[in-house]
VOVOVEX-47044 format. One record per residue (C-alpha): x, y, z. Coordinates in steps of 0.5 Angstrom, whole numbers, plus 500, padded with zeros to 3 digits. Each point is the difference from the previous one (the first is absolute). Layout:
N
XYZ/...
END
This chain:
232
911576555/495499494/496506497/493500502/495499494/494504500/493495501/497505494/506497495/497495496/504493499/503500494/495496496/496504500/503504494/498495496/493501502/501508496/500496493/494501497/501493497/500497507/494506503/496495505/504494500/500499508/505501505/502492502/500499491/505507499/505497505/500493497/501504494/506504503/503494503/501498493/502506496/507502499/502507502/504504496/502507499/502502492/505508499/497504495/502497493/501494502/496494496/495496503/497495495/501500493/495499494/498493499/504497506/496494505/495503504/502496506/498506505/494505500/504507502/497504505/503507499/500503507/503507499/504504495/497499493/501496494/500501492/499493496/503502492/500495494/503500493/497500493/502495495/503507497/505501507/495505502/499500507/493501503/499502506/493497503/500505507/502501507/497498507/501501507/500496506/496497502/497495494/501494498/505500492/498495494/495497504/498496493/507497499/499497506/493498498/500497493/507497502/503503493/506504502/501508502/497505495/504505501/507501503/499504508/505505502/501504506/498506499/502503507/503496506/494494501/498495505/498493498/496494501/500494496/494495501/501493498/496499494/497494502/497503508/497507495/496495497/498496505/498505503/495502495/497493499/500500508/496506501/494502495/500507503/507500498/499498493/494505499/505505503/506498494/495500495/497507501/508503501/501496493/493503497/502507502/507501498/498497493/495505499/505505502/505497496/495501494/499507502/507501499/500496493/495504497/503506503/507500497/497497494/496507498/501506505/505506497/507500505/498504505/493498502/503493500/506503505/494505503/495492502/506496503/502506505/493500502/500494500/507499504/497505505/494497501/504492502/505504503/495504505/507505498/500507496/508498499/500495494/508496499/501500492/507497499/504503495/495503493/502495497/497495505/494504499/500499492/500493501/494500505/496504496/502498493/504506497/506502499/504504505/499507496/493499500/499499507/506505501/495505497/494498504/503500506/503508499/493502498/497497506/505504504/499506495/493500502/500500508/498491499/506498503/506501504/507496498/503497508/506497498/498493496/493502502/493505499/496503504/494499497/497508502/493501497/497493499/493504498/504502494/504494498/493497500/497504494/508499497/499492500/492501498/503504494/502494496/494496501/
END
């Protein structure tokens, strides 16, 4: 006999409609574009696409987290960020068409849904609402892009590591924010790993934070908020 499921459990399609690329695609669209999707689950630590490889598929990351990281002409490596499911990775590879810019890495066990290039963007020459949607999502990350530019380029170390936790937080909707290793960290900030060593331990120090295992909880966000405005 079959387990009976719950007429509250949503369908499977609907996990894309939690995208906020895809926010307000209607039902029938979701499930064509599910239909067409590959589904597949990634172990932390494993590659998903490396920098520069065809961007043949728009990757919806469902759950788990993902770092893109990049390389200098010198061999340093750059850590560009991390995100959380549910959102859509690289979308400008897959809209200029030009290669993935970055290489993702499963940062925790991820699940994945690849849409075919060619049906993401007939989508969005389908439905202008669409398109209105994609261009607002790519505007607002470029000015948070931006922001963060700015503020690795002039902040002091700690203000720097004290915006990113807030701003982690804020995205997270989480007080416990996954850092990786410190030196994942330094290479996300722009620093080297003994000054990031040293932030870190005057946050804590301070009362700001508390380390979780590869973690922080983030303990006084009021404060760690005159901490980020110290260095603007």
């Amino acid at each position: 006999m079959s387990p009976s499921v719950s007429a509250d459990t949503p369908p499977p399609h609907a996990a894309l409609g939690a995208v906020p690329l895809l926010a307000g695609v209607p039902d029938d669209r979701l499930r064509e574009l599910w239909a067409a999707s590959l589904r597949r689950r990634h172990p932390a630590g494993q590659t998903l696409r490396h920098a520069g490889a065809p961007a043949t598929h728009l990757l919806l990351l469902l759950r788990g987290t993902v770092a893109a990281t990049g390389h200098t002409a010198a061999g340093r490596t750059v850590r560009h960020g991390e995100w959380t499911g549910p959102r859509a990775l690289d979308k400008v590879a897959v809209i200029d068409g030009l290669g993935h810019t970055a290489t993702l890495t499963a940062v925790t066990p991820c699940a994945v849904a690849a849409l075919p290039r060619d049906r993401f963007l007939a989508l969005t020459d389908d439905a202008a609402s669409v398109r209105r949607h994609v261009l607002w999502v790519l505007a607002a990350e470029a000015r948070h892009q931006q922001a963060r530019f700015t503020a690795t380029a002039t902040l002091p170390a700690e203000a720097r590591l004290a915006a990113w936790l807030l701003t982690e937080a804020a995205t997270r909707r989480d007080t416990v924010i996954p850092v990786g290793t410190q030196q994942d960290l330094a290479d996300l900030l722009g620093v080297s790993r003994v000054t990031v060593n040293r932030a870190l331990a005057r946050l804590r120090r301070d009362g700001l934070i508390a380390p979780a295992g590869r973690a922080v909880r983030v303990l006084a966000p009021e404060l760690l908020r005159l901490r980020a405005a110290k260095g603007a």
